[in-house]
LUMLO-752872 format. One line per field, with one value per residue: x, y, z of N, C-alpha, C in turn; residue number from 1. Coordinates in nm, 2 decimals. Layout:
<filos>
n.u X	... .
n.v Y	... .
n.w Z	... .
ca.u X	... .
ca.v Y	... .
ca.w Z	... .
c.u X	... .
c.v Y	... .
c.w Z	... .
i NUM	... .
</filos>
This chain:
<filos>
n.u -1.96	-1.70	-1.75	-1.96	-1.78	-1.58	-1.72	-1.82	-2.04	-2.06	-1.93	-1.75	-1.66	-1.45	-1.46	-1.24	-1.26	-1.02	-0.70	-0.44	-0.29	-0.16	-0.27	-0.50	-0.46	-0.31	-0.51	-0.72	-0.55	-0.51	-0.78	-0.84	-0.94	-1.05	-1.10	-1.09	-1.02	-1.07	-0.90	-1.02	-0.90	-1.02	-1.24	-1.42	-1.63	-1.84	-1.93	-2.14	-2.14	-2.06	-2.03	-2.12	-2.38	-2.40	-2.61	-2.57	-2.72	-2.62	-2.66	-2.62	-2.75	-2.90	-3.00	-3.03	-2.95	-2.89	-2.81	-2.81	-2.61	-2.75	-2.94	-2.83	-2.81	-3.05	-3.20	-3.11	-2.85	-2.94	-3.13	-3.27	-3.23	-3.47	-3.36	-3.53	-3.76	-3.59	-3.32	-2.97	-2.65	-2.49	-2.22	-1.94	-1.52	-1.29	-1.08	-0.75	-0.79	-0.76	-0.51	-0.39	-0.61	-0.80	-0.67	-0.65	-0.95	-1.00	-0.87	-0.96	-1.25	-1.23	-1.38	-1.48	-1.51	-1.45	-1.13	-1.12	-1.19	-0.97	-0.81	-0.86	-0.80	-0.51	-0.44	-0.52	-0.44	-0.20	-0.06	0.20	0.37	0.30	0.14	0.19	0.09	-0.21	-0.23	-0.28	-0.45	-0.66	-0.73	-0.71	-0.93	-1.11	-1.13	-1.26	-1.48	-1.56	-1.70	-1.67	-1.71	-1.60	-1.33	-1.16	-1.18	-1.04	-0.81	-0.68	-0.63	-0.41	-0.21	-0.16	-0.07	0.15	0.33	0.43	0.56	0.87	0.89	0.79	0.68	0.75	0.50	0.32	0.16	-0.02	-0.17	-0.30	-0.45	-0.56	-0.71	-0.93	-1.06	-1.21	-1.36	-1.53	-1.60	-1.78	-1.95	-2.11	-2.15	-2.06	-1.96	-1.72	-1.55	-1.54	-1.42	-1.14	-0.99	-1.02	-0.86	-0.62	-0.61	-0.59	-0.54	-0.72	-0.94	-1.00	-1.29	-1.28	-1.01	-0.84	-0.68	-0.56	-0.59	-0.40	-0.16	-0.23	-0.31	-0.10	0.03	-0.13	-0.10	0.14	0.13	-0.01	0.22	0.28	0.39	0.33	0.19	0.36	0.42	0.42	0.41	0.38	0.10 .
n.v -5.98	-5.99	-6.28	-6.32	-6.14	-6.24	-6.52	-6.39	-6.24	-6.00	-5.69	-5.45	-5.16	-4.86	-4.55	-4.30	-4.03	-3.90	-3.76	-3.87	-4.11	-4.34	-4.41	-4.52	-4.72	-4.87	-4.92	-5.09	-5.29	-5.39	-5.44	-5.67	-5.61	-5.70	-5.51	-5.26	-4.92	-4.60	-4.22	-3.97	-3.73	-3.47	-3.44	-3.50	-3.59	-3.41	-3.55	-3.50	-3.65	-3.87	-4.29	-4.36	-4.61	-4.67	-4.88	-5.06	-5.17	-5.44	-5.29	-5.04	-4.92	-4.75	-4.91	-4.86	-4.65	-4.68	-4.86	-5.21	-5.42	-5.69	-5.74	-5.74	-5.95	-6.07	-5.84	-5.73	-5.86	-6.11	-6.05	-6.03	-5.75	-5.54	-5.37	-5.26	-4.98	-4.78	-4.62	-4.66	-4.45	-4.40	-4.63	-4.46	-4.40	-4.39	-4.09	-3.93	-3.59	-3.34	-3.09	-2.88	-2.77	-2.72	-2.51	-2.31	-2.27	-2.16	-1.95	-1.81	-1.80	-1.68	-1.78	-1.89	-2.21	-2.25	-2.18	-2.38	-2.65	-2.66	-2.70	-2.94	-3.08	-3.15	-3.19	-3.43	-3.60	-3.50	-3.45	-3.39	-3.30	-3.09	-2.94	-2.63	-2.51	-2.61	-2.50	-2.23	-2.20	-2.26	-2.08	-1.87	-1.88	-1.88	-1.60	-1.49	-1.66	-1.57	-1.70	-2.02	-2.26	-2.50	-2.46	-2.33	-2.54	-2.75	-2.59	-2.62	-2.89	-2.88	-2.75	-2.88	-3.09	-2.99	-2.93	-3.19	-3.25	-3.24	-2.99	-2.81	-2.51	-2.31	-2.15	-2.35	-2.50	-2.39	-2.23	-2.41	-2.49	-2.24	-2.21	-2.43	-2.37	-2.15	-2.23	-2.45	-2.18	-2.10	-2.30	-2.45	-2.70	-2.85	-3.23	-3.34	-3.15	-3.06	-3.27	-3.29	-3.07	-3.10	-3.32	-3.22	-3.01	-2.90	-3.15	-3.19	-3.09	-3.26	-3.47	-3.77	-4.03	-4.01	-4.13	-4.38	-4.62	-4.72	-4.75	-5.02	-5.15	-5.18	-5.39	-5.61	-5.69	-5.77	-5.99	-6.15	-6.23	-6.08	-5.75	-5.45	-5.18	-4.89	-4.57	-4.30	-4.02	-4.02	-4.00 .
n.w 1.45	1.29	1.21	1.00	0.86	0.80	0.68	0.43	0.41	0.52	0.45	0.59	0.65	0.81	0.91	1.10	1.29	1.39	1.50	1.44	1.25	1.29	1.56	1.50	1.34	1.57	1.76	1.59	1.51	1.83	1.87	1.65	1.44	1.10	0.88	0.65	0.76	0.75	0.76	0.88	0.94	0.95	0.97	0.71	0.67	0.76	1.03	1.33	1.58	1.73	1.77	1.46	1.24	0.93	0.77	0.42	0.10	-0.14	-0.36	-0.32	-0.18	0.11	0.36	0.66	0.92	1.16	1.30	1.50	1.66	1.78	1.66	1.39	1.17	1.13	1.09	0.85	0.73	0.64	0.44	0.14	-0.05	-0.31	-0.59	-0.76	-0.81	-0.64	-0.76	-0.73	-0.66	-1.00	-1.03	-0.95	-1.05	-0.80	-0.81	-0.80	-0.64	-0.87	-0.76	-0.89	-1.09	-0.87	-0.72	-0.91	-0.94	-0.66	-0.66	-0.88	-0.82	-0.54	-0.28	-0.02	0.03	-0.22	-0.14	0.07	-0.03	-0.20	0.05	0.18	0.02	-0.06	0.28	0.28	0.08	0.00	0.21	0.55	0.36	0.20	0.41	0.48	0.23	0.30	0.51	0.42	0.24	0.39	0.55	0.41	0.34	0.58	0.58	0.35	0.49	0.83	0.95	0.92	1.04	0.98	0.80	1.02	1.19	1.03	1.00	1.21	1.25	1.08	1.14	1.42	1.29	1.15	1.35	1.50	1.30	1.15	1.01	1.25	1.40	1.69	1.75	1.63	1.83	2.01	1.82	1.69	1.92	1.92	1.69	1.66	1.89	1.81	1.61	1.79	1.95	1.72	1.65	1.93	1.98	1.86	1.84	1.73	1.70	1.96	2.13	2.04	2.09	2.36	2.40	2.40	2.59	2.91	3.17	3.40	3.30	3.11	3.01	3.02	3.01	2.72	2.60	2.75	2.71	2.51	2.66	2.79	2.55	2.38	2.59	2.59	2.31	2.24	2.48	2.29	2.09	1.92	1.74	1.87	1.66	1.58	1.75	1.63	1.78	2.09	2.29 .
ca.u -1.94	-1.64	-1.78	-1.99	-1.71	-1.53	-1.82	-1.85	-2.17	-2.04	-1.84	-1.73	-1.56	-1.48	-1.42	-1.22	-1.24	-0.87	-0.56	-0.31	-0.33	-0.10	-0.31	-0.60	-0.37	-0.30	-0.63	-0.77	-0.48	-0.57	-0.92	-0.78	-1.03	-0.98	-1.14	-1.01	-1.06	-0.99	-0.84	-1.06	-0.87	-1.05	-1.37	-1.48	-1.77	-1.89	-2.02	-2.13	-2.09	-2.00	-2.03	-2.27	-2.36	-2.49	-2.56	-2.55	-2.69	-2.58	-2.74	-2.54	-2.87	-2.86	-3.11	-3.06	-2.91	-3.00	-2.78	-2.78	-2.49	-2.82	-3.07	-2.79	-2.82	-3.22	-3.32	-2.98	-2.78	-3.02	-3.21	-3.27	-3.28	-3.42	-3.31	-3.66	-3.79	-3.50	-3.17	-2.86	-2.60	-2.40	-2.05	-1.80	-1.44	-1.23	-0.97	-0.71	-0.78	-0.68	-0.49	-0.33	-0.72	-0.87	-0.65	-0.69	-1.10	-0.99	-0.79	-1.07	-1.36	-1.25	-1.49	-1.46	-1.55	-1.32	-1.04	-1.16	-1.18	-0.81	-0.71	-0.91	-0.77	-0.38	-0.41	-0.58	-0.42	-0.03	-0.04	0.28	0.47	0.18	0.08	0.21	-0.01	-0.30	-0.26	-0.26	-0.59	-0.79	-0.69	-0.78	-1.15	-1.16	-1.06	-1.34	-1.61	-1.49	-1.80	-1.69	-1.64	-1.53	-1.19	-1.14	-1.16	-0.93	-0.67	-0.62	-0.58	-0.28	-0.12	-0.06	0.01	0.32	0.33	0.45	0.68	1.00	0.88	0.72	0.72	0.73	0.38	0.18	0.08	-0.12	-0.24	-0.39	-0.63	-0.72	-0.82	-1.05	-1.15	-1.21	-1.48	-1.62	-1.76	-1.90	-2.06	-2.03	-2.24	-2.02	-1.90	-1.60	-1.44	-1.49	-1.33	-1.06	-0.94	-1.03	-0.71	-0.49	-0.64	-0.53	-0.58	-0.83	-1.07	-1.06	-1.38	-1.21	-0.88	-0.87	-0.58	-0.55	-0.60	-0.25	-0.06	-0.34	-0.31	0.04	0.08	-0.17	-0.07	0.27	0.09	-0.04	0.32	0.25	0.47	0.21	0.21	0.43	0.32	0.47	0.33	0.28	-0.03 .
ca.v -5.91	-6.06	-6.40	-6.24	-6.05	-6.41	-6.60	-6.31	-6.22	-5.82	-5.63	-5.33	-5.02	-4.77	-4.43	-4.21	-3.89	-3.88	-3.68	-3.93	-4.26	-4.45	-4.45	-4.56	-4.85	-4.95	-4.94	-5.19	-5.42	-5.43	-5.53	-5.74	-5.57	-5.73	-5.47	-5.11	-4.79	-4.46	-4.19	-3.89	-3.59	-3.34	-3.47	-3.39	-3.60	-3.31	-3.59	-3.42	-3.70	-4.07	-4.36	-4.37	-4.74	-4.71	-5.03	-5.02	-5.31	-5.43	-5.23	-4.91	-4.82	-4.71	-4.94	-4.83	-4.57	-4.73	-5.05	-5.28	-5.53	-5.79	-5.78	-5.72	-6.04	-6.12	-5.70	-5.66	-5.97	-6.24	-6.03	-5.97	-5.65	-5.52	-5.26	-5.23	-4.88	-4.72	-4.64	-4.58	-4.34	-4.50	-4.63	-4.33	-4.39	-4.29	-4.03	-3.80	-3.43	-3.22	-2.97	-2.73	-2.67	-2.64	-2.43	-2.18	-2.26	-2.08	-1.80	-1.68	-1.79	-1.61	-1.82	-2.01	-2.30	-2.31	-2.24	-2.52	-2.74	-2.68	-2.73	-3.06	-3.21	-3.08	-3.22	-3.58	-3.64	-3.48	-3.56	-3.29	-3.22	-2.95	-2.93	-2.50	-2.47	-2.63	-2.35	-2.09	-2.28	-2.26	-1.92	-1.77	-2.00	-1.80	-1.48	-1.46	-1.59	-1.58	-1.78	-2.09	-2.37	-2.62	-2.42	-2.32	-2.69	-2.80	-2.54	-2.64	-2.97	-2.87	-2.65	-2.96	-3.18	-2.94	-2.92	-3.32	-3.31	-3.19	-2.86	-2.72	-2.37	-2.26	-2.11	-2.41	-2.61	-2.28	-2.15	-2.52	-2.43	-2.14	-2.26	-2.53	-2.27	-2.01	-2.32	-2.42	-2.08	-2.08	-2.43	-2.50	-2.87	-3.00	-3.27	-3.38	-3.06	-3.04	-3.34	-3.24	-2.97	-3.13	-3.38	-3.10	-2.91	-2.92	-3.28	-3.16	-3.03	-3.37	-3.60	-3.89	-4.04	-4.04	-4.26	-4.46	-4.77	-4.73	-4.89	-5.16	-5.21	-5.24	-5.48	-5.72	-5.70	-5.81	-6.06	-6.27	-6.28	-5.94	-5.62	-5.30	-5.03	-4.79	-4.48	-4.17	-3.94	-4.02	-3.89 .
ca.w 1.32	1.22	1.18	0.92	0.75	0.77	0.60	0.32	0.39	0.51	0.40	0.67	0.57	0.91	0.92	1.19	1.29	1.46	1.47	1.43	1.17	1.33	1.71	1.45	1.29	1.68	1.74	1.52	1.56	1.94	1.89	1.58	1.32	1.02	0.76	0.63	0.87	0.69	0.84	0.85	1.05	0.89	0.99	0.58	0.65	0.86	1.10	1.47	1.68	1.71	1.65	1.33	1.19	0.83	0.67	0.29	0.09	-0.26	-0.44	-0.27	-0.09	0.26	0.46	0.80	0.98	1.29	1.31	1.64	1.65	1.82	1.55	1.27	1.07	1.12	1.02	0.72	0.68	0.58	0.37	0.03	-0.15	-0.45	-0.61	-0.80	-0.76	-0.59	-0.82	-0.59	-0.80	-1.08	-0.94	-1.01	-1.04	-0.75	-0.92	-0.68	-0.66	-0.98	-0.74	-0.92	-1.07	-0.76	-0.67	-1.00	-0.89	-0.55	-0.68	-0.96	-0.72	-0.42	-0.20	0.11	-0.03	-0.28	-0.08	0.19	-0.10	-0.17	0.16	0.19	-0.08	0.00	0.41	0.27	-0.09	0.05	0.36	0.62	0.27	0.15	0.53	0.49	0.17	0.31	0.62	0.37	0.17	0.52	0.58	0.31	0.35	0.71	0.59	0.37	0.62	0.91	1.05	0.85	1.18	0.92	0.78	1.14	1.27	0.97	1.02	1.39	1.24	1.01	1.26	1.48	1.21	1.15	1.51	1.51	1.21	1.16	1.01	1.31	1.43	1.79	1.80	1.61	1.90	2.02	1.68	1.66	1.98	1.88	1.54	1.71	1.98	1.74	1.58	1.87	1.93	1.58	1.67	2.04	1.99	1.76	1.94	1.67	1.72	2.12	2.18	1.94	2.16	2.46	2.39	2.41	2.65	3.08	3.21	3.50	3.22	3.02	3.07	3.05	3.00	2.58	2.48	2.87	2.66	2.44	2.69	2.81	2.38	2.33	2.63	2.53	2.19	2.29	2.53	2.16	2.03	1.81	1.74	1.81	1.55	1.67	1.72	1.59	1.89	2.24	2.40 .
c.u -1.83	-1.65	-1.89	-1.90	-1.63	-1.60	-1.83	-1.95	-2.19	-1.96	-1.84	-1.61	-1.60	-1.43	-1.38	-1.18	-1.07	-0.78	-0.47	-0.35	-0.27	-0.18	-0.44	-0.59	-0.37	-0.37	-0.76	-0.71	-0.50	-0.66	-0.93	-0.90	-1.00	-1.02	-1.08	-1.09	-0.98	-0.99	-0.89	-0.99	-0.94	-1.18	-1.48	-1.61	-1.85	-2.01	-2.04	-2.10	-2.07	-2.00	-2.16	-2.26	-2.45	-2.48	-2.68	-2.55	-2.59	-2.58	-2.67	-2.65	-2.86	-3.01	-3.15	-2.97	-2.84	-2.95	-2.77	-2.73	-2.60	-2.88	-2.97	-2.81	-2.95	-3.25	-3.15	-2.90	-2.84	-3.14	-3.21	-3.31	-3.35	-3.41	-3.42	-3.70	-3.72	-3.38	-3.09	-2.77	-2.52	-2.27	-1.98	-1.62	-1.37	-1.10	-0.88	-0.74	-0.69	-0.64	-0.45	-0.51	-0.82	-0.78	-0.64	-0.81	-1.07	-0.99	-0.91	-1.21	-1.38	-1.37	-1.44	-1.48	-1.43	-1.16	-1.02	-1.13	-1.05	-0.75	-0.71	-0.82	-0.58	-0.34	-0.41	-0.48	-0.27	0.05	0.08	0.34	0.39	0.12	0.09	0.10	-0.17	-0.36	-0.33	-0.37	-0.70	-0.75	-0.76	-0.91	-1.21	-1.14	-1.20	-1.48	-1.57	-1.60	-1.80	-1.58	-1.55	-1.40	-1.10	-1.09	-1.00	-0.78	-0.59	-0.54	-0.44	-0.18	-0.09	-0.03	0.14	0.36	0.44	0.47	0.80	0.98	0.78	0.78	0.65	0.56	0.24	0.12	-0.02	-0.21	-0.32	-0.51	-0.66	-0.79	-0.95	-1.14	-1.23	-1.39	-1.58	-1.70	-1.84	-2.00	-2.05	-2.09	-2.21	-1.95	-1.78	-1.51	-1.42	-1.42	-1.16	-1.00	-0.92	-0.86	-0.62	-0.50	-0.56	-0.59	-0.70	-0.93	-1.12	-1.16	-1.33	-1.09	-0.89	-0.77	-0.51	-0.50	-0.46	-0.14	-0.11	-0.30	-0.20	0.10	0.00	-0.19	0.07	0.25	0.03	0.08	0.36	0.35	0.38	0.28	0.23	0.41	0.40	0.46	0.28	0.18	0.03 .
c.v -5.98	-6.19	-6.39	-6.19	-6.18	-6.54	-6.51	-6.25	-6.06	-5.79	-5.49	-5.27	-4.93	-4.64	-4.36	-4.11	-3.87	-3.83	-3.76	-4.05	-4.37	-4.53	-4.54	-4.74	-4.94	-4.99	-5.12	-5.33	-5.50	-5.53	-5.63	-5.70	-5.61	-5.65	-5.31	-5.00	-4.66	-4.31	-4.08	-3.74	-3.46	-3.34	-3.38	-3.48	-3.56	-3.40	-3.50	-3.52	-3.87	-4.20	-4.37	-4.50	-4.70	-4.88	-5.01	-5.13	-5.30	-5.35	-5.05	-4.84	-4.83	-4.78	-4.91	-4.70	-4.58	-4.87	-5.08	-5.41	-5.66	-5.86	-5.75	-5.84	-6.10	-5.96	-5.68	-5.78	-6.04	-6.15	-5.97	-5.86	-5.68	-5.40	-5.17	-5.10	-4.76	-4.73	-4.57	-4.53	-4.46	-4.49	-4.51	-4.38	-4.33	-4.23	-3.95	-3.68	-3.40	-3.10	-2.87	-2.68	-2.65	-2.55	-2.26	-2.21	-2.15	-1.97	-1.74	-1.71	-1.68	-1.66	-1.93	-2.11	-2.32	-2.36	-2.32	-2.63	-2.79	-2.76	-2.88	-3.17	-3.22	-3.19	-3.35	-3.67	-3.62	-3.48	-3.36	-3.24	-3.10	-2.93	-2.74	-2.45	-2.49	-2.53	-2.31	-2.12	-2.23	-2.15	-1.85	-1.78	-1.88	-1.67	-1.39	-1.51	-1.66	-1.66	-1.95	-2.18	-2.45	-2.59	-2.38	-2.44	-2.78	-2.74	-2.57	-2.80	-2.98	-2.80	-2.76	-3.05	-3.14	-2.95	-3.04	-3.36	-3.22	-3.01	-2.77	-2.58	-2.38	-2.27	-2.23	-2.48	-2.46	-2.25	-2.25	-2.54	-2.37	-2.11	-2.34	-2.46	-2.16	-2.13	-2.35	-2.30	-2.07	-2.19	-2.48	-2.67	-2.97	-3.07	-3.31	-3.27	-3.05	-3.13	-3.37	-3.19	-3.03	-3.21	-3.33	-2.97	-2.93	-3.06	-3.30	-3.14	-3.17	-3.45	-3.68	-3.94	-4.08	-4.13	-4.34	-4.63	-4.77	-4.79	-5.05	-5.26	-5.28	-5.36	-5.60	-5.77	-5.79	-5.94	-6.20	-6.26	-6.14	-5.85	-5.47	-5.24	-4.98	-4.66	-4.34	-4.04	-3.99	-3.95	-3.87 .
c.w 1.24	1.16	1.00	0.79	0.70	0.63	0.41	0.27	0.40	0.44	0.46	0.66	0.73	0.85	1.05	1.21	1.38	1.42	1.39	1.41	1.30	1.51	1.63	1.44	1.47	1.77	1.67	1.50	1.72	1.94	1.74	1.48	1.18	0.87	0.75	0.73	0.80	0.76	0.78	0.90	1.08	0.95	0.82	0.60	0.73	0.95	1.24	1.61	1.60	1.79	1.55	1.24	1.07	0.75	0.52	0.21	-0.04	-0.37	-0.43	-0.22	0.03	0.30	0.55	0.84	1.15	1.37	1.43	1.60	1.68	1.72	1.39	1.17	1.07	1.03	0.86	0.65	0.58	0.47	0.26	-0.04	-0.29	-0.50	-0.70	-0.78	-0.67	-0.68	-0.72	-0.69	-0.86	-1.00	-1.02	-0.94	-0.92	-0.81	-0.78	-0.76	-0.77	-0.83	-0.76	-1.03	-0.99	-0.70	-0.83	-0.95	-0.81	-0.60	-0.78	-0.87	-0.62	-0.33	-0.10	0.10	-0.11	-0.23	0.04	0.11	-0.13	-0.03	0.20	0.06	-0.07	0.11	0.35	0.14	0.01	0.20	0.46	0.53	0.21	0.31	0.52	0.35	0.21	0.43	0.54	0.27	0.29	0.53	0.53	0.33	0.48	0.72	0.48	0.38	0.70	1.04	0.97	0.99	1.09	0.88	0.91	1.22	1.15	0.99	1.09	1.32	1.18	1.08	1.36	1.41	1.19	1.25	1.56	1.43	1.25	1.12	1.08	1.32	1.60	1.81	1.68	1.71	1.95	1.90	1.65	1.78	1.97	1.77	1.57	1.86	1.91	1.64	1.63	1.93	1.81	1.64	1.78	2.10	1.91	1.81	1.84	1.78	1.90	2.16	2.11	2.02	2.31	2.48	2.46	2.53	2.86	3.08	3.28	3.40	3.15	3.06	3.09	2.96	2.85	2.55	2.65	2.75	2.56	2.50	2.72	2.61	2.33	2.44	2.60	2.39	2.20	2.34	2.42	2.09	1.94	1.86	1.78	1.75	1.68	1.62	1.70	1.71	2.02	2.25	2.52 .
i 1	2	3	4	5	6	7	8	9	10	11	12	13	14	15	16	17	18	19	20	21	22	23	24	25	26	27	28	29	30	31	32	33	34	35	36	37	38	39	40	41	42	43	44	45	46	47	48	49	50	51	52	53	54	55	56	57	58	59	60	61	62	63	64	65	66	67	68	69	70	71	72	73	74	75	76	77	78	79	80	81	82	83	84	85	86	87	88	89	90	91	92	93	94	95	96	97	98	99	100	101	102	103	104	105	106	107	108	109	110	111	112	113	114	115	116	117	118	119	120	121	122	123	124	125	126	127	128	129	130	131	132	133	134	135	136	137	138	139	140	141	142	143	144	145	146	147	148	149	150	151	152	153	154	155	156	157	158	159	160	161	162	163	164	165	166	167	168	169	170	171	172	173	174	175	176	177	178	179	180	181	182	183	184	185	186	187	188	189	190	191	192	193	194	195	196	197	198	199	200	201	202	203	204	205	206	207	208	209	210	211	212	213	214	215	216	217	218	219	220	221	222	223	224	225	226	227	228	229	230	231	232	233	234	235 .
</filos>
């Protein structure tokens, strides 16, 4: 793939559902990726499991769904679209979140939705300095409907994001499983969120070893002359 992204013939954009950027960042330095990886926590692109390859020609149309790394440049690469008979949406600007009017939306809405929308745009746009408003955004979302996995699975996530700043509280590293426990019973097949908890959960219960490869990473990173990204958070 990279010989590909080298030549100029791709162009690959990642997405990751993960807690923590910086294990992302040391991640992709490892396996020496040389294209952007954006850092989803939230999991807003309510995917259920992973990994998902869409490939997406010029045209911004979605060809496959379906990608195999073998047959990628005979069935996608080498071949020409047209965009004839299918329009894909006009480009739209990306702008940041108006937050202070989604958050008057929330307040005269009163809908789960809206205040999810706050909280989403809060965790991703401001990162741990609105981390106490974007609680208090998902809260409200689960307060009224209290069968909403997705405000539930976000909460957990902002409860240990405070958890692993400076402005934690005692009882966030709990209140962040049982936000993502409190999810998984709404949806108990969503695999983001079970492996979410799972992290954090007893050692004996984990399937398998989730961040083993952080030190394998940072010594053969070290072993090509390299600094690894340093990681804010041990596992």
């Amino acid at each position: 793939m990279e010989k590909y992204v080298r030549d100029g013939k791709l162009v690959v954009l990642g997405v990751a559902q993960e807690q923590h950027p910086h294990r992302n960042r040391l991640f992709t330095q490892w396996h020496q990726m040389n294209w952007p990886v954006l850092h989803d926590p939230i999991n807003l692109m309510q995917v259920r499991g992973v990994p998902i390859e869409v490939a997406i020609d010029e045209h911004g149309i979605v060809r496959s769904t379906r990608v195999k790394a073998d047959t990628l440049e005979q069935d996608f690469i080498n071949k020409t679209y047209s965009a004839e008979g299918t329009k894909a949406s006009q480009p739209v600007q990306a702008t940041r979140p108006d937050v202070s009017a989604l958050r008057s939306r929330a307040e005269q809405a009163r809908s789960a939705d809206a205040w999810r929308d706050l909280g989403d745009a809060l965790v991703l746009w401001e990162g741990v300095a609105s981390v106490d408003d974007a609680i208090e955004a998902y809260t409200q979302a689960t307060r009224l409907n209290p069968n909403d996995g997705d405000a539930y699975f976000r909460l957990g996530v902002c409860f240990r994001m405070r958890y692993e700043s400076e402005q934690r509280s005692p009882a966030d590293f709990q209140m962040a499983v049982d936000a993502w426990t409190k999810a998984r019973q709404i949806n108990p097949n969503q695999y983001i969120w079970r492996r979410r908890i799972e992290q954090y959960g007893p050692r004996l219960t984990k399937p398998y070893p989730f961040y083993d490869w952080v030190e394998t990473a940072s010594r053969e990173i070290k072993a090509r002359g390299e600094t690894p990204i340093a990681l804010k958070t041990r596992p």
